[in-house]
DODOZA-708363 format. One record per atom (N, C-alpha, C): x, y, z; residue number from 0. Coordinates in Angstrom, 3 decimals, always signed. Example, Ala and Ser with C-alpha at 12.3 -4.5 7.8 and 13.67 -1.06 7.14 Angstrom:
2
{x->+13.190 y->-5.690 z->+7.800 i->0} .
{x->+12.300 y->-4.500 z->+7.800 i->0} .
{x->+13.200 y->-3.300 z->+7.800 i->0} .
{x->+12.850 y->-2.250 z->+7.080 i->1} .
{x->+13.670 y->-1.060 z->+7.140 i->1} .
{x->+12.900 y->+0.030 z->+7.870 i->1} .
***
This chain:
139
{x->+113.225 y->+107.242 z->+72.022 i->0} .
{x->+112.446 y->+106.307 z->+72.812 i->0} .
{x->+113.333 y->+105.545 z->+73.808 i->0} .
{x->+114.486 y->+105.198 z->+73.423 i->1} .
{x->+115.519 y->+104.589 z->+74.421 i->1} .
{x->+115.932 y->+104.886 z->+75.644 i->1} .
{x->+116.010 y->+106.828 z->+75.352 i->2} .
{x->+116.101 y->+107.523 z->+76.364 i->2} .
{x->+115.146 y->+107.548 z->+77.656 i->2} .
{x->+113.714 y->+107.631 z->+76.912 i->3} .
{x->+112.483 y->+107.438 z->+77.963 i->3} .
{x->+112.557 y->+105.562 z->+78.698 i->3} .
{x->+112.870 y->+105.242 z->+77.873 i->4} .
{x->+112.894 y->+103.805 z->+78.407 i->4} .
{x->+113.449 y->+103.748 z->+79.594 i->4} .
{x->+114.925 y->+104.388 z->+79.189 i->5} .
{x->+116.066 y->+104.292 z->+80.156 i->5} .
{x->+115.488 y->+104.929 z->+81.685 i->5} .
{x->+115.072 y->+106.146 z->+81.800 i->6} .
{x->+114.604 y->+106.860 z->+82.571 i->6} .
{x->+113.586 y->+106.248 z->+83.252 i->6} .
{x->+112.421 y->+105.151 z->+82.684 i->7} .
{x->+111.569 y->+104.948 z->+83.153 i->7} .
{x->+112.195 y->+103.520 z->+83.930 i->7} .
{x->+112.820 y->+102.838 z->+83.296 i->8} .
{x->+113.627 y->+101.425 z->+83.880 i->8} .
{x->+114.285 y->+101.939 z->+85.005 i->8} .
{x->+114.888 y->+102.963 z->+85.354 i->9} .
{x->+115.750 y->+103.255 z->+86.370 i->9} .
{x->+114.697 y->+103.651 z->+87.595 i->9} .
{x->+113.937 y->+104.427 z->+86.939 i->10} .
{x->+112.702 y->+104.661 z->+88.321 i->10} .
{x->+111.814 y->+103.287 z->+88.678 i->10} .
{x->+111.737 y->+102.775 z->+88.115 i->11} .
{x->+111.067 y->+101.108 z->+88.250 i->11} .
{x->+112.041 y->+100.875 z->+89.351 i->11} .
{x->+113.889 y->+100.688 z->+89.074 i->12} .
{x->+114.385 y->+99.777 z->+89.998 i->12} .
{x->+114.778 y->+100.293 z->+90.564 i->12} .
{x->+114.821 y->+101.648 z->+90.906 i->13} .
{x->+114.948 y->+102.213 z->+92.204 i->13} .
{x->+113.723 y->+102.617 z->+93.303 i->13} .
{x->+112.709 y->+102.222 z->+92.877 i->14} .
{x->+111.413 y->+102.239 z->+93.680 i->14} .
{x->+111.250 y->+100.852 z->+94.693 i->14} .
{x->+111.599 y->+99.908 z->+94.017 i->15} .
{x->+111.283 y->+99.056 z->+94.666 i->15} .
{x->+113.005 y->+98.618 z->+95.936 i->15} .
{x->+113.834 y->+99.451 z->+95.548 i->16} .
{x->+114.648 y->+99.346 z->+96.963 i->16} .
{x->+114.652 y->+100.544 z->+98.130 i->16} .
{x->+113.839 y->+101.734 z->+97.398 i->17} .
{x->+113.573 y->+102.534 z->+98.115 i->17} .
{x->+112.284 y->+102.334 z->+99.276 i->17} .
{x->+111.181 y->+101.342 z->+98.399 i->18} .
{x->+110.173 y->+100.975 z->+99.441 i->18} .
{x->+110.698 y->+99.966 z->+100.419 i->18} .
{x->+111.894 y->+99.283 z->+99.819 i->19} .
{x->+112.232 y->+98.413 z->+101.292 i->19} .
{x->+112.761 y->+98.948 z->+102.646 i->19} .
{x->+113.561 y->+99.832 z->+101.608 i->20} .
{x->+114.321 y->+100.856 z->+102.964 i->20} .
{x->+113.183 y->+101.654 z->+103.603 i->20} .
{x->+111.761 y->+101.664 z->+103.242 i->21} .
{x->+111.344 y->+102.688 z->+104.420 i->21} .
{x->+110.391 y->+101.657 z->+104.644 i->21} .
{x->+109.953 y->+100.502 z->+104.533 i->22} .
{x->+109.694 y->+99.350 z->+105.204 i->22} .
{x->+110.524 y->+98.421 z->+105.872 i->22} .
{x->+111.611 y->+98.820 z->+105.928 i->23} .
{x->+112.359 y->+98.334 z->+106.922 i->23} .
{x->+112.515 y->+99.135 z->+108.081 i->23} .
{x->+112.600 y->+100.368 z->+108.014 i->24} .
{x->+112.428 y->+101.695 z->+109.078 i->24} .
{x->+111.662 y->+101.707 z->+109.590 i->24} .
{x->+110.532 y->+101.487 z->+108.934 i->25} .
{x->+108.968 y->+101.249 z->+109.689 i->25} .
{x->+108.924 y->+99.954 z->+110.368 i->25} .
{x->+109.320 y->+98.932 z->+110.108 i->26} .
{x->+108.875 y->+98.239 z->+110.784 i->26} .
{x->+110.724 y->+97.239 z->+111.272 i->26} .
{x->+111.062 y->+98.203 z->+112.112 i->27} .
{x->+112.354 y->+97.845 z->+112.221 i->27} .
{x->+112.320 y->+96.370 z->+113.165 i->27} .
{x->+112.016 y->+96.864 z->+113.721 i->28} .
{x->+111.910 y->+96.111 z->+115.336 i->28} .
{x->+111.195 y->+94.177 z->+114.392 i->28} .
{x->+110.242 y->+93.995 z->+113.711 i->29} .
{x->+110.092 y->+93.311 z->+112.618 i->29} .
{x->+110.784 y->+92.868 z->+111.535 i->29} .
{x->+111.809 y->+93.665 z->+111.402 i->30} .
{x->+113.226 y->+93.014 z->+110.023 i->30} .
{x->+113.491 y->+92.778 z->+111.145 i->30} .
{x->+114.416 y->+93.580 z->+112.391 i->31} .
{x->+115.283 y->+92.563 z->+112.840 i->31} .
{x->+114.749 y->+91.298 z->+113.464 i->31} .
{x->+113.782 y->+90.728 z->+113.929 i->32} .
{x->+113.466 y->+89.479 z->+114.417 i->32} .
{x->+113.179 y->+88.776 z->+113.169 i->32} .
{x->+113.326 y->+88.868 z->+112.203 i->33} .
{x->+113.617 y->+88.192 z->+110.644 i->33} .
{x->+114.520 y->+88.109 z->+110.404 i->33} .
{x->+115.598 y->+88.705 z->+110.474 i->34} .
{x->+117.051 y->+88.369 z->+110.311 i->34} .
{x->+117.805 y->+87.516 z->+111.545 i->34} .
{x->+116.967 y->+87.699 z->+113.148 i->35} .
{x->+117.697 y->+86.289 z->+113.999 i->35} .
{x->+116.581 y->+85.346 z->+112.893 i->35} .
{x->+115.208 y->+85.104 z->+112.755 i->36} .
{x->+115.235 y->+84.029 z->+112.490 i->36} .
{x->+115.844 y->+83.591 z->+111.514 i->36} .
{x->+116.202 y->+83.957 z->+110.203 i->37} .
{x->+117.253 y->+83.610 z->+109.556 i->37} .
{x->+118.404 y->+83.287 z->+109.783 i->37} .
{x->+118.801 y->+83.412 z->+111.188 i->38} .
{x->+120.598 y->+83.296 z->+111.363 i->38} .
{x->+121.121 y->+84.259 z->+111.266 i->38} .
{x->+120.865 y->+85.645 z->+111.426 i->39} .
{x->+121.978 y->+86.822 z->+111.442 i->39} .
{x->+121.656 y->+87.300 z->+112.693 i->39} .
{x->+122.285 y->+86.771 z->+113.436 i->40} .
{x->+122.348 y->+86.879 z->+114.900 i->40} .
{x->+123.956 y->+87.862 z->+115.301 i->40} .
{x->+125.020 y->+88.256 z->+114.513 i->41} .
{x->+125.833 y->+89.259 z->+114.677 i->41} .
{x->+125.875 y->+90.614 z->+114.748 i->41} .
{x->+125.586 y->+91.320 z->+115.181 i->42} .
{x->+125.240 y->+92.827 z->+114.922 i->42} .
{x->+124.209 y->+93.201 z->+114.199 i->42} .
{x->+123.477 y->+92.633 z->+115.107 i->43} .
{x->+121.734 y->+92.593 z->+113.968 i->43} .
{x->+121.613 y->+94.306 z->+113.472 i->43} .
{x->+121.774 y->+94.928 z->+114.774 i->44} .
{x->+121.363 y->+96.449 z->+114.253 i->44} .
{x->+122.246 y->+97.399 z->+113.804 i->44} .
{x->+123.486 y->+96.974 z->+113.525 i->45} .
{x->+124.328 y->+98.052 z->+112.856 i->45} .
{x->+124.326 y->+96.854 z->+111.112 i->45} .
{x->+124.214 y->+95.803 z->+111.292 i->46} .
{x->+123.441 y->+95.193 z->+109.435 i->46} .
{x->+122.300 y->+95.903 z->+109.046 i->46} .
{x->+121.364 y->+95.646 z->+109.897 i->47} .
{x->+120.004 y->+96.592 z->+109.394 i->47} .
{x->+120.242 y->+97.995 z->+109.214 i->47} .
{x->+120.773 y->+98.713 z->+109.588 i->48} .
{x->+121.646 y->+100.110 z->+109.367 i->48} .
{x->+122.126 y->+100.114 z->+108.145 i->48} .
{x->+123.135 y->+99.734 z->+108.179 i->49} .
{x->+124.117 y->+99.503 z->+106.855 i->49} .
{x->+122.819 y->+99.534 z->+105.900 i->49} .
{x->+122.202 y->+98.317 z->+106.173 i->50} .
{x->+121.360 y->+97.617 z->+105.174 i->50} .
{x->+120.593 y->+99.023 z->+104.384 i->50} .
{x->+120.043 y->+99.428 z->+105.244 i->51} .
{x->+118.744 y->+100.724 z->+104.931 i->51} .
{x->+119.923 y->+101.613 z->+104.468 i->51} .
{x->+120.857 y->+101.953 z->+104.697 i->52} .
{x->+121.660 y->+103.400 z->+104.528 i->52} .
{x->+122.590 y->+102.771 z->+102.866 i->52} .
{x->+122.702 y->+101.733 z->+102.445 i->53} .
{x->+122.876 y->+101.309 z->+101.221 i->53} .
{x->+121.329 y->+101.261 z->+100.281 i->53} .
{x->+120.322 y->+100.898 z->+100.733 i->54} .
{x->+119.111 y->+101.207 z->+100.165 i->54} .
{x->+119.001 y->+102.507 z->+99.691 i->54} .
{x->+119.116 y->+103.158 z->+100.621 i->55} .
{x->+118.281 y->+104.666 z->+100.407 i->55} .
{x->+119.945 y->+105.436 z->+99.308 i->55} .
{x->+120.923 y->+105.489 z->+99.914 i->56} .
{x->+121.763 y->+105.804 z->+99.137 i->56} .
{x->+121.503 y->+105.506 z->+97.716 i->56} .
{x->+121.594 y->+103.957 z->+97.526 i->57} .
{x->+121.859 y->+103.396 z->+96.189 i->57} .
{x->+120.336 y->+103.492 z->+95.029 i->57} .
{x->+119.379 y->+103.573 z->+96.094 i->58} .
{x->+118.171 y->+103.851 z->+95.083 i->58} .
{x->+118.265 y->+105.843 z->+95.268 i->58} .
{x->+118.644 y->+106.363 z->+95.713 i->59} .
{x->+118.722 y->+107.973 z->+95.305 i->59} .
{x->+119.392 y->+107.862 z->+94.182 i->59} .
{x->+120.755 y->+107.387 z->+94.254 i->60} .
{x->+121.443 y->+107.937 z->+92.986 i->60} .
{x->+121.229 y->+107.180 z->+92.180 i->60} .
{x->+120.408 y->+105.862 z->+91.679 i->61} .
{x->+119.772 y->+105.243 z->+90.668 i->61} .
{x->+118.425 y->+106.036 z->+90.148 i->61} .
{x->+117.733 y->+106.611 z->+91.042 i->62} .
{x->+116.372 y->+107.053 z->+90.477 i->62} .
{x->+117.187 y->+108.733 z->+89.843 i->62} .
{x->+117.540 y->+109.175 z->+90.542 i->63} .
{x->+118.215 y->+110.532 z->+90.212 i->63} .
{x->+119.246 y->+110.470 z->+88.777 i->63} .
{x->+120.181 y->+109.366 z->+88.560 i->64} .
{x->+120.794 y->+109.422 z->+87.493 i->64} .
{x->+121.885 y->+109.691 z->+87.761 i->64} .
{x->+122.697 y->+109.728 z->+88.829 i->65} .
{x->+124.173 y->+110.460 z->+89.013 i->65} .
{x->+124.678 y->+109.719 z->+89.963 i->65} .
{x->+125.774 y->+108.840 z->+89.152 i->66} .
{x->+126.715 y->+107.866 z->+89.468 i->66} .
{x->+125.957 y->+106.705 z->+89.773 i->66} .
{x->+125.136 y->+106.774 z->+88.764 i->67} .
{x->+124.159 y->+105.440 z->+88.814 i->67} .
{x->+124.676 y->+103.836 z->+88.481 i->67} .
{x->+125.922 y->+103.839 z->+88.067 i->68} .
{x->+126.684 y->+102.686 z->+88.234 i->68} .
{x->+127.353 y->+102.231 z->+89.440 i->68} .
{x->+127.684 y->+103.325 z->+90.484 i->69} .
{x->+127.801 y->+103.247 z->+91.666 i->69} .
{x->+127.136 y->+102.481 z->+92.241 i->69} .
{x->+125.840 y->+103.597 z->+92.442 i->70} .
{x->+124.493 y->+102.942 z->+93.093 i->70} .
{x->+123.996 y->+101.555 z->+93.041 i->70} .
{x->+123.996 y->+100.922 z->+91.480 i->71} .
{x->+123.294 y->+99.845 z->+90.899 i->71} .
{x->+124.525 y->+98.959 z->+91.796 i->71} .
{x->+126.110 y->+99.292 z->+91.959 i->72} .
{x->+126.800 y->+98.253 z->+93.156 i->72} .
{x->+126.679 y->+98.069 z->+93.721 i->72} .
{x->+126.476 y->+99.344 z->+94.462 i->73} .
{x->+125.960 y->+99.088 z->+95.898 i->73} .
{x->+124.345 y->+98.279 z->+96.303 i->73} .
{x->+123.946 y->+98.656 z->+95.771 i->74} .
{x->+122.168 y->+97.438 z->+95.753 i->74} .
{x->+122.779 y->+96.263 z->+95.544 i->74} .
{x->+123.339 y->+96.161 z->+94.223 i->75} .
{x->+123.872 y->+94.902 z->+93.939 i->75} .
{x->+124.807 y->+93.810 z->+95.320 i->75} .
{x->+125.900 y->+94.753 z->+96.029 i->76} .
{x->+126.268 y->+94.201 z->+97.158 i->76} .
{x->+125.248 y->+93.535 z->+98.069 i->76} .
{x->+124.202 y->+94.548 z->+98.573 i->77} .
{x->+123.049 y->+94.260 z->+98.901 i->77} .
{x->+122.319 y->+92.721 z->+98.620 i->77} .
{x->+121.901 y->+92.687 z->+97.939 i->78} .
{x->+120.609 y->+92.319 z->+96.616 i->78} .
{x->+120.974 y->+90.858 z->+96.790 i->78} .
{x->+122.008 y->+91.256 z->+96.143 i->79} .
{x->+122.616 y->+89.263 z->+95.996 i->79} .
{x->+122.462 y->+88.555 z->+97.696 i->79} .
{x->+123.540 y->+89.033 z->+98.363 i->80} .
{x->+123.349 y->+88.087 z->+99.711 i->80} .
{x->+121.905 y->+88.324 z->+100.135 i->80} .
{x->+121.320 y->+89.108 z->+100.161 i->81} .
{x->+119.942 y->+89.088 z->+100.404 i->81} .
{x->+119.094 y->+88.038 z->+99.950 i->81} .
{x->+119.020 y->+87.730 z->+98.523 i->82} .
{x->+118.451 y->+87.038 z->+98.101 i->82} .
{x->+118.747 y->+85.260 z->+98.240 i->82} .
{x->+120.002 y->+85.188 z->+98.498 i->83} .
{x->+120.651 y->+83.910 z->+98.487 i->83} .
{x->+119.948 y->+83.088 z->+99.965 i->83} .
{x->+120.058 y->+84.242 z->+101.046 i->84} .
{x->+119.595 y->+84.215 z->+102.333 i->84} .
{x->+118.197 y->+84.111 z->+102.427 i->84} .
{x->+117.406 y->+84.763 z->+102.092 i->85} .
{x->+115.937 y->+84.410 z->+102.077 i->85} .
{x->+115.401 y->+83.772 z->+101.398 i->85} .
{x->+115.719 y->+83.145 z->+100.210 i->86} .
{x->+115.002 y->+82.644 z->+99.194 i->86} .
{x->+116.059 y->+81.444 z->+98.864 i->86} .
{x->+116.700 y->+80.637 z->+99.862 i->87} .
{x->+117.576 y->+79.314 z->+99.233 i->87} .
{x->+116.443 y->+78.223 z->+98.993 i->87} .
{x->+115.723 y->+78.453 z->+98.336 i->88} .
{x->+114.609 y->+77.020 z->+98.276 i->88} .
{x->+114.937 y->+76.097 z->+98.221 i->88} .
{x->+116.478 y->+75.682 z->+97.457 i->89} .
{x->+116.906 y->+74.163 z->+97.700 i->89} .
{x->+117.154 y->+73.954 z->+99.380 i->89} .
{x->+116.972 y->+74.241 z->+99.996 i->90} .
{x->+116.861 y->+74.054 z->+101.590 i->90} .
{x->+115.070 y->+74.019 z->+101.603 i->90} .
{x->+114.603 y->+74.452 z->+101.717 i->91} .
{x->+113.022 y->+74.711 z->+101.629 i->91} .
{x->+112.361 y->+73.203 z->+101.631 i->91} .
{x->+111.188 y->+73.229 z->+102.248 i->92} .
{x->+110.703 y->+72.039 z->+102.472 i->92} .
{x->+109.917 y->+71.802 z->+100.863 i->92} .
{x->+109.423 y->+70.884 z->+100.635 i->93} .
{x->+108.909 y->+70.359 z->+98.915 i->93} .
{x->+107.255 y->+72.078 z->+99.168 i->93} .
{x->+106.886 y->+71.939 z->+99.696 i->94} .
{x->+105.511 y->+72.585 z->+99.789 i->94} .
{x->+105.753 y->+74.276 z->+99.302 i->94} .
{x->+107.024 y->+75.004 z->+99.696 i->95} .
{x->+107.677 y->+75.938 z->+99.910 i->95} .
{x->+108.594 y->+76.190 z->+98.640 i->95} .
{x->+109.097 y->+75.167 z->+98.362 i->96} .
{x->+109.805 y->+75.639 z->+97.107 i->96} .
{x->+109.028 y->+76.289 z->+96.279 i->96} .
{x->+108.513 y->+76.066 z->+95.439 i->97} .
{x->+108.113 y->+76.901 z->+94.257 i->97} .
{x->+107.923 y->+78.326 z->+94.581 i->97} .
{x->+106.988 y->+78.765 z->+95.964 i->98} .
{x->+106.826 y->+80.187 z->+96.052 i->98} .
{x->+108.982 y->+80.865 z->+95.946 i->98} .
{x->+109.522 y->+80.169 z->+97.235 i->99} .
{x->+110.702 y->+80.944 z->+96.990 i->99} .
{x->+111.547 y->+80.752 z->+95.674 i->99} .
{x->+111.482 y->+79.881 z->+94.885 i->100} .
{x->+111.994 y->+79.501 z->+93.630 i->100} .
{x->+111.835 y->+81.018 z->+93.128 i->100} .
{x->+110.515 y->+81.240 z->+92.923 i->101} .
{x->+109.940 y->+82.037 z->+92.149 i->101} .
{x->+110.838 y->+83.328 z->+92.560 i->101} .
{x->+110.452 y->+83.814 z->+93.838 i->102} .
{x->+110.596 y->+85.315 z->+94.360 i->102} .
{x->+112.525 y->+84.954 z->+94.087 i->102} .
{x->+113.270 y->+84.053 z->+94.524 i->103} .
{x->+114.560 y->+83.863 z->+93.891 i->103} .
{x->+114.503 y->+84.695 z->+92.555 i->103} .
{x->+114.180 y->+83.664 z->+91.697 i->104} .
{x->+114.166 y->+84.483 z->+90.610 i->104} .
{x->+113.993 y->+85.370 z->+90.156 i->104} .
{x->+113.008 y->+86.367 z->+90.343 i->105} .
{x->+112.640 y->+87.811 z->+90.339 i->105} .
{x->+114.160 y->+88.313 z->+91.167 i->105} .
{x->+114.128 y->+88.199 z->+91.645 i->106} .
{x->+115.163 y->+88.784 z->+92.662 i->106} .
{x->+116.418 y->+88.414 z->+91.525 i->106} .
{x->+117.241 y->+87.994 z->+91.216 i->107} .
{x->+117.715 y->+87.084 z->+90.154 i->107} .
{x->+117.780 y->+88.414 z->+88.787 i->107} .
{x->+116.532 y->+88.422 z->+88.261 i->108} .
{x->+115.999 y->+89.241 z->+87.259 i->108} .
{x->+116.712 y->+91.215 z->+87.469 i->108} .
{x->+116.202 y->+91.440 z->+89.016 i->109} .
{x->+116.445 y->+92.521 z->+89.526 i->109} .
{x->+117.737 y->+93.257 z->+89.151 i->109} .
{x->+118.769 y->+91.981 z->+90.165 i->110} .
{x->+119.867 y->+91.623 z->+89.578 i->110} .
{x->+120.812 y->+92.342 z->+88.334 i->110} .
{x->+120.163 y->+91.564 z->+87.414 i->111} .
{x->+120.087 y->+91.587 z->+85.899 i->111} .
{x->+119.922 y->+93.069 z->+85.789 i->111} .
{x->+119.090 y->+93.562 z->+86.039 i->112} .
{x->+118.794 y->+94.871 z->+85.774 i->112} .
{x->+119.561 y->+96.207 z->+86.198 i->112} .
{x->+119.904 y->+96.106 z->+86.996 i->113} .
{x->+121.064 y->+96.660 z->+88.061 i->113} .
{x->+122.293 y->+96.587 z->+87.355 i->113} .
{x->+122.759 y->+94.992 z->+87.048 i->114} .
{x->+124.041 y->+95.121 z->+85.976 i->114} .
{x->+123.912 y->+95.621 z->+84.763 i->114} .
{x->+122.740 y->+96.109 z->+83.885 i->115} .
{x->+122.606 y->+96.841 z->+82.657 i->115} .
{x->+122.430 y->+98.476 z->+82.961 i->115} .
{x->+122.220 y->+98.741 z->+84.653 i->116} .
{x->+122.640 y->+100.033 z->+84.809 i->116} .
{x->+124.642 y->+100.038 z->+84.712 i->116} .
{x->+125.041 y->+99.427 z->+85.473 i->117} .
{x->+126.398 y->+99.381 z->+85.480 i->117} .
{x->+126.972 y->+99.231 z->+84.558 i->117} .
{x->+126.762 y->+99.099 z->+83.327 i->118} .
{x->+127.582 y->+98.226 z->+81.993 i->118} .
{x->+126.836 y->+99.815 z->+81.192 i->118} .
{x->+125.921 y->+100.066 z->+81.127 i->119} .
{x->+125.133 y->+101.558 z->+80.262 i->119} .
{x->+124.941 y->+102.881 z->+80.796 i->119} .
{x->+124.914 y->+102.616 z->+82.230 i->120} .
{x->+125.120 y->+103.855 z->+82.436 i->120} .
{x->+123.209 y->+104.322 z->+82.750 i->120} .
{x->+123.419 y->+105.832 z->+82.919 i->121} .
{x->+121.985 y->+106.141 z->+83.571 i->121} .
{x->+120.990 y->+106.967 z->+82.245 i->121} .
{x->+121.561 y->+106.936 z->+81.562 i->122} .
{x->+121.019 y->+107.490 z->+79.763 i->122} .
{x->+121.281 y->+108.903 z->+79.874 i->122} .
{x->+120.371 y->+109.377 z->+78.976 i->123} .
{x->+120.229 y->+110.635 z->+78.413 i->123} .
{x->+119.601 y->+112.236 z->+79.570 i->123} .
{x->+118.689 y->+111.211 z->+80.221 i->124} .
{x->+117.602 y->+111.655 z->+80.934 i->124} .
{x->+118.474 y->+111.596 z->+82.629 i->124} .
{x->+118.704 y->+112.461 z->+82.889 i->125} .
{x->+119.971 y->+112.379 z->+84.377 i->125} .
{x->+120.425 y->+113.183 z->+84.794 i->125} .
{x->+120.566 y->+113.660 z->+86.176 i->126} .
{x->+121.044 y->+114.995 z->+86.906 i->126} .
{x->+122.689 y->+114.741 z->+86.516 i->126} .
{x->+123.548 y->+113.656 z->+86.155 i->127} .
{x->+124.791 y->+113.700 z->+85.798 i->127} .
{x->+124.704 y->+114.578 z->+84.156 i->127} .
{x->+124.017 y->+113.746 z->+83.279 i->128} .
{x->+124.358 y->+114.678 z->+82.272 i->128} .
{x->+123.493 y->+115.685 z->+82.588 i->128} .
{x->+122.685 y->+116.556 z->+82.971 i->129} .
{x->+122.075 y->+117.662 z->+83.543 i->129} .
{x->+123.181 y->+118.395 z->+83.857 i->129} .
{x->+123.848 y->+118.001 z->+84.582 i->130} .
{x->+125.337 y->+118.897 z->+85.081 i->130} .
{x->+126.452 y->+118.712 z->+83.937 i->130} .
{x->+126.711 y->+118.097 z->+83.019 i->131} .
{x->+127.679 y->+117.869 z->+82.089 i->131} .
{x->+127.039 y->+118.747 z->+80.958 i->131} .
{x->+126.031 y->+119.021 z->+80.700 i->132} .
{x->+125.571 y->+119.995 z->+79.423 i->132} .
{x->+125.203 y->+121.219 z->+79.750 i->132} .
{x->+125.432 y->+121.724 z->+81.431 i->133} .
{x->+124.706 y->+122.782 z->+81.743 i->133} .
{x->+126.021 y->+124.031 z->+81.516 i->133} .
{x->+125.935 y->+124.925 z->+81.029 i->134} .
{x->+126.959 y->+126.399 z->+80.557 i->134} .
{x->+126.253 y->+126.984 z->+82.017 i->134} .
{x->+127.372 y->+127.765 z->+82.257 i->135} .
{x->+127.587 y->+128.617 z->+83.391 i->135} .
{x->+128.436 y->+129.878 z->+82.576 i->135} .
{x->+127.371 y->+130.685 z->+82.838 i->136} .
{x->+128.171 y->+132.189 z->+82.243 i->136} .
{x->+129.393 y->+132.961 z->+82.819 i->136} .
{x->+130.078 y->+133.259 z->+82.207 i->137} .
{x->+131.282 y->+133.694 z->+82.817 i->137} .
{x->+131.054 y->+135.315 z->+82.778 i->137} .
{x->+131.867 y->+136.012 z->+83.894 i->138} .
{x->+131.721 y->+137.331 z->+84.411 i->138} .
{x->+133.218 y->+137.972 z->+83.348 i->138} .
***
């Protein structure tokens, strides 16, 4: 049962950075006038780049299982300044806090989840061990 767990937890948190990265693609021109209004006014479009090309990377090899401690870093690099940046509610006006409190936290949680890929690994269920148990016949 651990195994299915594992498998199913990893597709959970790699879904939801994979839908950002192709909602950010889609609606590019829209992240980036969200990131000047936030203050990332430096190389808006080679960040949003980066940004999506660490998404899609780091949720492939999290949902897939191979070098999924990698992956869960790289989001993690991601993830954190992301979250610190959009969701500082102690800046936030009194009316506003609680919604970003909240989504902080989830985000926070995510986090969390990402570092129990990195510390365990991608389980049982994984194109890494897929390739570590697979025999290749010799001629």
């Amino acid at each position: 049962m651990k195994d299915i767990t594992d498998l199913i937890g990893r597709v959970f948190l790699s879904f939801i950075f994979l839908f950002e990265a192709y909602d950010s693609l889609v609606y590019f021109k829209a992240t980036k006038a969200q990131m000047i209004n936030y203050g990332i006014t430096w190389q808006t479009d080679l960040i949003l780049y980066a940004g999506i090309f660490t998404l899609i990377l780091g949720g492939i090899l999290l949902l897939i299982g191979y070098r999924s401690g990698f992956g869960a870093t790289l989001l993690l690099l991601y993830w954190i300044p992301v979250t610190f940046v959009l969701y500082s509610w102690w800046n936030d006006p009194i009316e506003f806090r609680r919604d970003a409190s909240i989504q902080f936290m989830k985000n926070l949680s995510i986090a969390g989840g990402l570092l129990i890929v990195v510390v365990n690994g991608s389980g049982k269920y994984s194109v890494k061990r897929l390739f570590a148990t697979t025999k290749v016949r010799r001629r």
